[in-house]
C-alpha positions as CSV (number, residue, x, y, z in Angstrom):
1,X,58.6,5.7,-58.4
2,X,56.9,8.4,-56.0
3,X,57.0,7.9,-52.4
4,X,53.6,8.3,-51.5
5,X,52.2,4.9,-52.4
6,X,54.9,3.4,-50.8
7,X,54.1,5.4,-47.3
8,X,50.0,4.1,-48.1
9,X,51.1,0.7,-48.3
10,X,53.0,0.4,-45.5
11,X,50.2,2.6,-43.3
12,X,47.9,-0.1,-44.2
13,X,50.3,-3.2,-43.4
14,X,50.7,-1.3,-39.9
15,X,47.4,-1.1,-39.3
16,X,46.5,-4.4,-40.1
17,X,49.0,-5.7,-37.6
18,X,48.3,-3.7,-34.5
19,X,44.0,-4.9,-35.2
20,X,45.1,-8.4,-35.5
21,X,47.5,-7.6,-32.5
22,X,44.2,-6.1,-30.4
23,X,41.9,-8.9,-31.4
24,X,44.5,-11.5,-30.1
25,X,44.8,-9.9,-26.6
26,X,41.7,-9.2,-26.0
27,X,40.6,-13.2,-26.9
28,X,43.7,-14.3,-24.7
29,X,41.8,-12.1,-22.2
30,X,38.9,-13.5,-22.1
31,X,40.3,-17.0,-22.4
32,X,41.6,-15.9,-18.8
33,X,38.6,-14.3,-17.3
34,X,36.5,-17.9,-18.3
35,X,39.2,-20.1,-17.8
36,X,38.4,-22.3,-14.2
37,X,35.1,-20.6,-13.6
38,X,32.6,-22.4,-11.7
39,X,30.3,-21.8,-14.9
40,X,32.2,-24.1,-17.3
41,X,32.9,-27.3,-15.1
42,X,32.5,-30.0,-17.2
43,X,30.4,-33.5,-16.3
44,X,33.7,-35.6,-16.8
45,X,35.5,-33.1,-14.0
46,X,32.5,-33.6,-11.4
47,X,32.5,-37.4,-12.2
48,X,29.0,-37.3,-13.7
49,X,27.3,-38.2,-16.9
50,X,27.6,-36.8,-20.4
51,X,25.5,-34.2,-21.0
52,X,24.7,-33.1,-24.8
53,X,26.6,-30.4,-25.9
54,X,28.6,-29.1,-22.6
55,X,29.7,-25.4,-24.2
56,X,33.0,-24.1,-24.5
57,X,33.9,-21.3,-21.7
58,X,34.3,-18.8,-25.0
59,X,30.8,-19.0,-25.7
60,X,29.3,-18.4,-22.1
61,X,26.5,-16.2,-22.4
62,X,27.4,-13.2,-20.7
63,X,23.8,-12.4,-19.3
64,X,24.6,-15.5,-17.1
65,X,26.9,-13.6,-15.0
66,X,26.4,-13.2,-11.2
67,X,23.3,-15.1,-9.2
68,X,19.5,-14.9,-9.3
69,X,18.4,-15.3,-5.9
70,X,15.0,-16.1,-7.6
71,X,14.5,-16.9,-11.5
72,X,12.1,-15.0,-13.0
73,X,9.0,-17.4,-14.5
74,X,9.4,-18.4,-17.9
75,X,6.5,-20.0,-20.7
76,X,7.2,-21.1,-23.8
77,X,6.6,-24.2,-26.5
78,X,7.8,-27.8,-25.6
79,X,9.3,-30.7,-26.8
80,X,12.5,-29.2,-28.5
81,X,15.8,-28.5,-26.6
82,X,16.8,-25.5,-24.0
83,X,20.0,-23.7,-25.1
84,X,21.5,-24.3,-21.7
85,X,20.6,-24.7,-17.6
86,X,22.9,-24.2,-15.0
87,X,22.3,-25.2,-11.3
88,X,24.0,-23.0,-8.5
89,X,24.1,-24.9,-5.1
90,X,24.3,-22.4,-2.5
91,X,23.8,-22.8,1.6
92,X,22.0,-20.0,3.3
93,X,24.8,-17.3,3.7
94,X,25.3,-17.5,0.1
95,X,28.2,-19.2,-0.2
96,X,28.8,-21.9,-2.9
97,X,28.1,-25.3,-2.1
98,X,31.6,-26.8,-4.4
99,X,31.0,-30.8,-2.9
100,X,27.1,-30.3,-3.5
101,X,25.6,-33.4,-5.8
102,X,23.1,-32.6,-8.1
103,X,20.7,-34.8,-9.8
104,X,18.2,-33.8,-12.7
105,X,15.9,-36.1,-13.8
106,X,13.5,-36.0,-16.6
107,X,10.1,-36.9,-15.9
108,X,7.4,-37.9,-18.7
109,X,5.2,-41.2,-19.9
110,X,7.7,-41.3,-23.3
111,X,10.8,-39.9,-22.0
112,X,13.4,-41.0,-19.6
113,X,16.8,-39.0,-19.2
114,X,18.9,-37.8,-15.9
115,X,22.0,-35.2,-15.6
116,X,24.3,-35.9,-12.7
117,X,26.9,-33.5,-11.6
118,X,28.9,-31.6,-8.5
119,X,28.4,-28.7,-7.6
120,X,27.8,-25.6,-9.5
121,X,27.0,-26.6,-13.1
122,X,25.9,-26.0,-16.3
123,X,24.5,-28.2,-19.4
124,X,23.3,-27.1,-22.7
125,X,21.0,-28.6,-25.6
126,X,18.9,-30.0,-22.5
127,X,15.7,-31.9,-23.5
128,X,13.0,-29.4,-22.6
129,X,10.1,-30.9,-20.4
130,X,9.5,-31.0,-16.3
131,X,12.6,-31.8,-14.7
132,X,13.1,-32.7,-10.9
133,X,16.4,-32.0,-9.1
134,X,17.8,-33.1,-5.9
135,X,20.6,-31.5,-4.6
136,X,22.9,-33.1,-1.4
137,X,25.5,-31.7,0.3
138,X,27.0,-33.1,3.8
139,X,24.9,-31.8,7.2
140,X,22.1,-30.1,5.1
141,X,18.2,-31.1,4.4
142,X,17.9,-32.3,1.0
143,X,16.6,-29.9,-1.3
144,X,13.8,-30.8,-3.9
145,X,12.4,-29.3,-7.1
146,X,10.4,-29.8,-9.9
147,X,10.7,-27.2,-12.7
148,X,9.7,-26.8,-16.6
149,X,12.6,-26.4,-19.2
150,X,11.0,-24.7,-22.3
151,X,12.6,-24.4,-25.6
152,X,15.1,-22.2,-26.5
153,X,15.6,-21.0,-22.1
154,X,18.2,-20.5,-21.2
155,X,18.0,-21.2,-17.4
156,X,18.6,-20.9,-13.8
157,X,17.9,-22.9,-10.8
158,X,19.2,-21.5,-7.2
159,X,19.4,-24.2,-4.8
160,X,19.4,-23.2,-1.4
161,X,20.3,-25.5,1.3
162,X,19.7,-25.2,4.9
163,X,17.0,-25.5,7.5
164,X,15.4,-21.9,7.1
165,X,13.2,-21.3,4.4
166,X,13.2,-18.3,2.1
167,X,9.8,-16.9,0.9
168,X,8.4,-14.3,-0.8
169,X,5.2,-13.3,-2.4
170,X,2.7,-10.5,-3.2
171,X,-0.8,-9.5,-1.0
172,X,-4.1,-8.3,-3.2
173,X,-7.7,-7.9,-2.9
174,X,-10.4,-9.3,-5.1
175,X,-10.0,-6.5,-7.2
176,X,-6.8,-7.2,-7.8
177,X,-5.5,-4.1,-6.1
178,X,-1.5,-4.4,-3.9
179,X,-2.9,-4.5,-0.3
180,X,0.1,-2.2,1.0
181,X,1.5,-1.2,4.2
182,X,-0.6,-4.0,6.1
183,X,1.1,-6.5,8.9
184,X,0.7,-9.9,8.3
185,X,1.7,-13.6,9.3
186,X,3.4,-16.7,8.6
187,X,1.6,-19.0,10.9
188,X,3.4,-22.6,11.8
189,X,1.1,-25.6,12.5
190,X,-1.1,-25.4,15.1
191,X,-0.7,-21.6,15.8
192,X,-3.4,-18.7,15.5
193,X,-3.2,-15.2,14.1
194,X,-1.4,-13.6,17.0
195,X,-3.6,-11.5,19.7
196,X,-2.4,-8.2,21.2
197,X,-1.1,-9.9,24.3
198,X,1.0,-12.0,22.1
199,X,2.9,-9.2,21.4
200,X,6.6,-8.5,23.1
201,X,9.6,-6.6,22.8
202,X,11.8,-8.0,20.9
203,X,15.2,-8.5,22.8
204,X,13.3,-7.4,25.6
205,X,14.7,-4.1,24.9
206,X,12.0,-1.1,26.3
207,X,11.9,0.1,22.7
208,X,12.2,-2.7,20.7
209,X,10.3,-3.9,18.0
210,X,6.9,-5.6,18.4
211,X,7.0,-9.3,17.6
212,X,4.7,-11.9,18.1
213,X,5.7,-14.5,20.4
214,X,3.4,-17.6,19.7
215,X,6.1,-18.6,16.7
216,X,4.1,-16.4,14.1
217,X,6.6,-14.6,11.5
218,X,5.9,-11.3,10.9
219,X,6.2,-8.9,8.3
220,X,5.0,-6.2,6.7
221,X,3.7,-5.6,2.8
222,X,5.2,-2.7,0.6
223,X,4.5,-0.2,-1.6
224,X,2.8,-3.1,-3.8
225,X,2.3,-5.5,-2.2
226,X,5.1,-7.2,-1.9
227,X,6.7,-8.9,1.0
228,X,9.6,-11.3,1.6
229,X,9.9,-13.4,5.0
230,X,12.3,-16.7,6.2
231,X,10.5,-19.3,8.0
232,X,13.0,-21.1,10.4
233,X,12.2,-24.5,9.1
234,X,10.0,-26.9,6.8
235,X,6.3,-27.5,7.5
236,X,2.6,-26.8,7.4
237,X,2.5,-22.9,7.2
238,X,-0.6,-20.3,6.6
239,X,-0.7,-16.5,5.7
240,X,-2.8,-14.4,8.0
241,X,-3.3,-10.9,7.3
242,X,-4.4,-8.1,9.9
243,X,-2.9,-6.2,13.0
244,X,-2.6,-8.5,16.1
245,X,-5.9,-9.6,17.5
246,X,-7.6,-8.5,14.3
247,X,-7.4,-10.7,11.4
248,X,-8.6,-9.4,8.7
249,X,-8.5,-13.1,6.9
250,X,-7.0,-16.0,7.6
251,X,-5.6,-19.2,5.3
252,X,-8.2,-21.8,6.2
253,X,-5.4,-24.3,6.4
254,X,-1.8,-24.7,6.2
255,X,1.1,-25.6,3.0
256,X,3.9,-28.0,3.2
257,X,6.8,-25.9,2.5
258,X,9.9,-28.1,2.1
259,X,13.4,-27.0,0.9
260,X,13.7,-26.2,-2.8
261,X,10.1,-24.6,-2.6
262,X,7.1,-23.7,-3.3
263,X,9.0,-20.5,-2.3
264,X,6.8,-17.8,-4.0
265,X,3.1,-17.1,-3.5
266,X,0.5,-14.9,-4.6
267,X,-2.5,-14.3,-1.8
268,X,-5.5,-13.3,-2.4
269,X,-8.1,-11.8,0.7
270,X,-11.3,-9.6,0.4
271,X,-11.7,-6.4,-0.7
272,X,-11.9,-3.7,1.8
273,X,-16.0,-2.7,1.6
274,X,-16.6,0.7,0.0
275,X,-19.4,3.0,0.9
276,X,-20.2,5.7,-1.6
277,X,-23.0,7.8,-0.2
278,X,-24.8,10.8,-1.6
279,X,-27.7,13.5,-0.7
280,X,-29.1,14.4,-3.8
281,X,-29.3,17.3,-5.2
282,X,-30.2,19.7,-2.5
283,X,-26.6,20.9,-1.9
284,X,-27.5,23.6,0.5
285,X,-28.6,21.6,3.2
286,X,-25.5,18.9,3.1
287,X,-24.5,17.7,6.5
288,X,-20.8,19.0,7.3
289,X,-19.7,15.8,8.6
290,X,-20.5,11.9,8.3
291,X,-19.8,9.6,11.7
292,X,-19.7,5.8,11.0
293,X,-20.8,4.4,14.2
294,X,-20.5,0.7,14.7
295,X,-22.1,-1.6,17.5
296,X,-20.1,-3.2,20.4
297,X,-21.7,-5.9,21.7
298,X,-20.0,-5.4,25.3
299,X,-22.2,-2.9,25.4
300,X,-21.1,0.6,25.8
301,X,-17.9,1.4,23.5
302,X,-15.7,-0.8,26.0
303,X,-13.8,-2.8,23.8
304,X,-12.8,0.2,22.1
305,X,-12.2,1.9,25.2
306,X,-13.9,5.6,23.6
307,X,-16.8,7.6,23.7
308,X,-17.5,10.5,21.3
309,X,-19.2,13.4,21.3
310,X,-20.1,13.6,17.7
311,X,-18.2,16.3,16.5
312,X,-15.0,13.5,15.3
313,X,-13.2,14.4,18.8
314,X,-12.5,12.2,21.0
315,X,-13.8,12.9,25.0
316,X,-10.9,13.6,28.0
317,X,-9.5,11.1,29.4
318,X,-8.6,10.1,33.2
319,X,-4.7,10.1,34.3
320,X,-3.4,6.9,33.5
321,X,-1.7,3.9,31.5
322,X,-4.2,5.1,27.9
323,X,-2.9,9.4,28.5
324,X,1.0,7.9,27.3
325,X,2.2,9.1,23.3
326,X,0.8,6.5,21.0
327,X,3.7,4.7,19.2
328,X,3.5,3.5,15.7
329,X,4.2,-0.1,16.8
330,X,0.4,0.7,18.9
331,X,-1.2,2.5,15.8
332,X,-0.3,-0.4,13.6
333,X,-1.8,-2.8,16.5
334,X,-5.0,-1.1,16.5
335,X,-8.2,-2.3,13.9
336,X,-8.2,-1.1,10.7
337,X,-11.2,1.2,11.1
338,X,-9.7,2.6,14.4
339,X,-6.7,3.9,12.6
340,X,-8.9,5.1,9.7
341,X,-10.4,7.1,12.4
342,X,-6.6,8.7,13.5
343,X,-5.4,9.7,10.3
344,X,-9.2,11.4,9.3
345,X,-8.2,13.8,12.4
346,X,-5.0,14.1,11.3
347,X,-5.9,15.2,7.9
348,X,-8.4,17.6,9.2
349,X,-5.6,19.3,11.9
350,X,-7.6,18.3,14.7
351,X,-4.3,16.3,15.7
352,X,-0.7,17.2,15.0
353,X,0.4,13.0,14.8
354,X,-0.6,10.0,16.1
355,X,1.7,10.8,19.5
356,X,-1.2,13.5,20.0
357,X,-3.9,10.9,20.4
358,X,-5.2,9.5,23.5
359,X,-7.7,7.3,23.3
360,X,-11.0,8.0,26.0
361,X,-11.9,6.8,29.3
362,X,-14.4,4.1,29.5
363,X,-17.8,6.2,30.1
364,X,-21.3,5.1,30.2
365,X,-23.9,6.6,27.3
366,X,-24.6,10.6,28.2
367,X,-27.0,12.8,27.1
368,X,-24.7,14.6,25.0
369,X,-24.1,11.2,23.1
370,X,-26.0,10.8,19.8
371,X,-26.0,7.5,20.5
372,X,-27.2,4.4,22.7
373,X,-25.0,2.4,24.7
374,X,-22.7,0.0,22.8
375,X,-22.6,2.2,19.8
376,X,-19.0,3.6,19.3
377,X,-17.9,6.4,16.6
378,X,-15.2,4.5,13.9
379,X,-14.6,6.6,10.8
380,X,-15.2,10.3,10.2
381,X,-16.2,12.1,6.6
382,X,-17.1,15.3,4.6
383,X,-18.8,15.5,1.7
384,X,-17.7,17.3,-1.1
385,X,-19.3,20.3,-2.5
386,X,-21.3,18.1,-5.1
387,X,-22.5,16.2,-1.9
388,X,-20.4,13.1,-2.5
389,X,-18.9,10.7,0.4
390,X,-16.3,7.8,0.0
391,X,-15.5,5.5,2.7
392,X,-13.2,2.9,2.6
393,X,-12.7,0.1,5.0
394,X,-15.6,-0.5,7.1
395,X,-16.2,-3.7,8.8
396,X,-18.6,-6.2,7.4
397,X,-18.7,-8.4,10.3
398,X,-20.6,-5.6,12.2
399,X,-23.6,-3.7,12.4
400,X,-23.4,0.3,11.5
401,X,-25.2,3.6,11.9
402,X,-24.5,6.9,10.8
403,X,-24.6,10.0,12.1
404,X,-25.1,13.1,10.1
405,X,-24.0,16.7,11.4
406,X,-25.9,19.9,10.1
407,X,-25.1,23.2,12.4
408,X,-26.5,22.1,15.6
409,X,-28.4,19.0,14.2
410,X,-27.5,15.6,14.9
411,X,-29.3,13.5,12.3
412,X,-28.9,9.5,12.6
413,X,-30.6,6.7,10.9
414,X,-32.6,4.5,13.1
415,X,-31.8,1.0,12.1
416,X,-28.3,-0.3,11.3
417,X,-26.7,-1.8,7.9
418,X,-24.2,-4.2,7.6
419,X,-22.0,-4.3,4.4
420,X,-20.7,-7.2,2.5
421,X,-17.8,-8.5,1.8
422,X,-15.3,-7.3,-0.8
423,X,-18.4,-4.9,-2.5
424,X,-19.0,-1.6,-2.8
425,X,-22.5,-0.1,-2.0
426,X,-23.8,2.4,-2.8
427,X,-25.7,5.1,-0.9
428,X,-28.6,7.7,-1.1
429,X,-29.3,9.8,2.1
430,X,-32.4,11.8,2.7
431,X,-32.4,14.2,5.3
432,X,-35.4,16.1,6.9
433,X,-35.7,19.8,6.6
434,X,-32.9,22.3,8.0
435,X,-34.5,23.3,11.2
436,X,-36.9,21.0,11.7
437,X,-35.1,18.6,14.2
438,X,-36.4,18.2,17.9
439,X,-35.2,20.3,20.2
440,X,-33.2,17.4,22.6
441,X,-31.7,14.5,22.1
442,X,-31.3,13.0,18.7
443,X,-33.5,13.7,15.3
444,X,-33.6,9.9,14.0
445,X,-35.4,11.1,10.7
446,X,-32.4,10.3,8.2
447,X,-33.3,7.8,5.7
448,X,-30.6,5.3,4.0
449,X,-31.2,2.9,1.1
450,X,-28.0,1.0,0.1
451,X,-27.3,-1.1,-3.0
452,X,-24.2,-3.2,-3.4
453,X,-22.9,-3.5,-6.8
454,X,-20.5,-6.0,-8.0
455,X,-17.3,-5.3,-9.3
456,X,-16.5,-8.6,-11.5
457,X,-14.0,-9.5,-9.2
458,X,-16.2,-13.0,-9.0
459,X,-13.7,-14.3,-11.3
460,X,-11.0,-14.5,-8.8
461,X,-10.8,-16.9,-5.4
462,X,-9.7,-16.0,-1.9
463,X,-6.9,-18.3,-1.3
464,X,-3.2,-18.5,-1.8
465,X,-1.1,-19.9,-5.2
466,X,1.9,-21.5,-4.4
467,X,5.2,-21.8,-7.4
């Protein structure tokens, strides 16, 4: 007999060992890693009821590792069974809640069932329907949910105990747009959207943060619209949007926010108004720049505390508290259309940053002023070569004028417009003549005729959405 089936044989008997050998430590491994985990306590540990179907550590789902601050919304069909749902009781540091008692109960007209157990825990084959849970634990608010169980979820539920509340939520317009980069405002009962004066260092520190301190919670949206905020306790609460002392829009009244939620939100405010003007098709005698002019009723620019000369640039200023470096805390306190204004100078080089503007001193109407008294310049604009003009964000709640410069020519319309709400409108401009303005003051000749078109954004409502 050769040798060489021999040597195969006993190749293969080797190698079946060592793979049975490998399987075996790597199951007593992971026997180890699941043993004693907070995952697979059992109900008859915790000293609760039976629940169907209480799985075996060596079938844990591994996506189930680590902790969901937030579980992400689920759908699905009803009256089957969830795979599993496990219920993590946590207090606000993060740290597990081991003594916590949690109670699920099954609410329906036909169907009656509750889970009971301590601390963190997990059931499987769970009737799916709309479950509330309470959770206790010694020195802590009670924290209350109700939640739907779908068929085939397998599920989460962070319960958070302690007296501050954590939120979080997305900002956009009617047209369903992120409204980035904006301040806004948890408001607590009784308090408005916070005014300039409201506003203090925090700490007390010279260059601290601006904070409101009339109990508002600040914050500020992102890139999408996204925010996240913790109130310090339970209660009626609104969401205002806007810079201090400008509110932009305001929840009409507040939410109960308890522990255990509504902790997510969706809100919805106004579009920004739109203005898309253009001059037809005589492109050779396009205005070089478009002021948006907007009435004070104080009468002569004073809330704003600026007068302009019509050329976008803002007049000198005396020596005093308005000549310091504007900081970005300031910009962001200023009205939307006022920063608009900033970073239109900005773009054209007229200012290096916002520390390079100051606003002007209060001054009476001049001669050199396009305008009467009480009209102050807000936005700036060129048309394109093809005679085109977009501007965003104009008030609605005020009345405007506008301000065309040609050369030497200072062309304004002689009524005002007001815009509406969440719209955009759309503009035609007729100018007089090149050359054929008066020789003082201001040629009132321009001609505007607006239309507002809608954007079917009618489908959605201002408000806010609570989960």
């Amino acid at each position: 007999m050769t040798k060489a089936p021999v040597l195969i044989l006993a190749a293969a008997v080797l190698g079946g060992s060592l793979a049975f050998l490998a399987w075996k430590s790597k199951r007593d491994m992971l026997a180890e890693d699941t043993a004693g985990t907070p995952d697979t306590i059992s109900l008859a540990e915790s000293g609760g009821e039976r629940a169907p179907g209480q799985a075996h550590p060596e079938t844990e789902d591994p996506h189930l590792a680590g902790i969901d601050p937030i579980p992400p919304k689920r759908t699905g069909s009803m009256g089957g069974m969830a795979k599993s749902w496990e219920i993590i009781p946590m207090n606000q540091s993060g740290q597990l809640l081991k003594d916590a008692s949690v109670r699920a109960a099954l609410t329906g007209e036909s169907q009656q069932e509750e889970l009971t157990g301590t601390g963190r825990i997990r059931w499987t084959d769970v009737t799916s329907g709309v479950w509330t849970v309470t959770v206790e634990a010694e020195g802590l608010p009670i924290w209350n949910k109700t939640l739907t169980l779908y068929e085939e979820d397998v599920a989460r539920t962070t319960a958070r105990l302690g007296d501050g509340i954590h939120v979080e939520g997305t900002i956009v317009d009617l047209d369903g747009k992120p409204v980035s980069a904006v301040l806004a405002y948890l408001l607590p009962f009784g308090t408005n959207h916070p005014r300039r004066e409201d506003m203090v260092r925090e700490n007390g520190e010279a260059n601290g943060k601006l904070i409101p301190n009339n109990g508002a919670i600040a914050f500020k949206t992102g890139a999408k619209g996204q925010f996240k905020a913790v109130l310090p306790k339970a209660g009626k609460w609104r969401v205002s949007v806007g810079p201090p002392g400008a509110a932009r829009w305001t929840q009409p009244s507040g939410t109960d926010l308890v522990n255990g939620g509504p902790e997510t939100v969706i809100v919805t405010i106004p579009a920004a108004s739109t203005l898309r003007l253009s001059f037809g098709e005589n492109l050779e005698e396009l205005p070089s720049e478009v002021m948006v002019y907007a009435f004070d009723p104080s009468g002569g620019g004073q809330a704003a505390g600026r007068r302009f000369d019509g050329s976008g640039r803002s007049g000198k200023d005396s020596e005093d508290e308005s000549n310091k470096p504007l900081t970005e805390e300031a910009f962001e306190a200023l009205p939307l259309a006022e920063r608009q204004a900033i970073k239109d100078r900005i773009v054209r080089g007229e200012l290096q940053g916002i520390e390079d503007w100051q606003p002007a001193a209060e001054a009476p109407s001049t001669p050199e002023s396009p305008m009467d008294a009480g009209w102050r310049a807000i936005r700036s604009s060129r048309p394109s070569p093809m005679g085109q003009v977009l501007i965003k964000g104009l008030p609605t709640d005020q009345d405007l004028r506008f301000l065309f410069v040609r050369g030497s020519e200072r062309i304004a319309t002689p009524g005002a417009h007001r815009l509406k709400e969440g719209i955009e409108t759309v503009g035609v401009v007729t100018l007089p003549p090149a050359g054929t303005a008066p020789p003082q003051g201001t040629d009132l000749r321009a001609h505007l005729r607006m239309e507002s078109i809608e954007t079917g954004a009618a489908a959605r409502k201002v408000g806010v959405v609570w989960e």
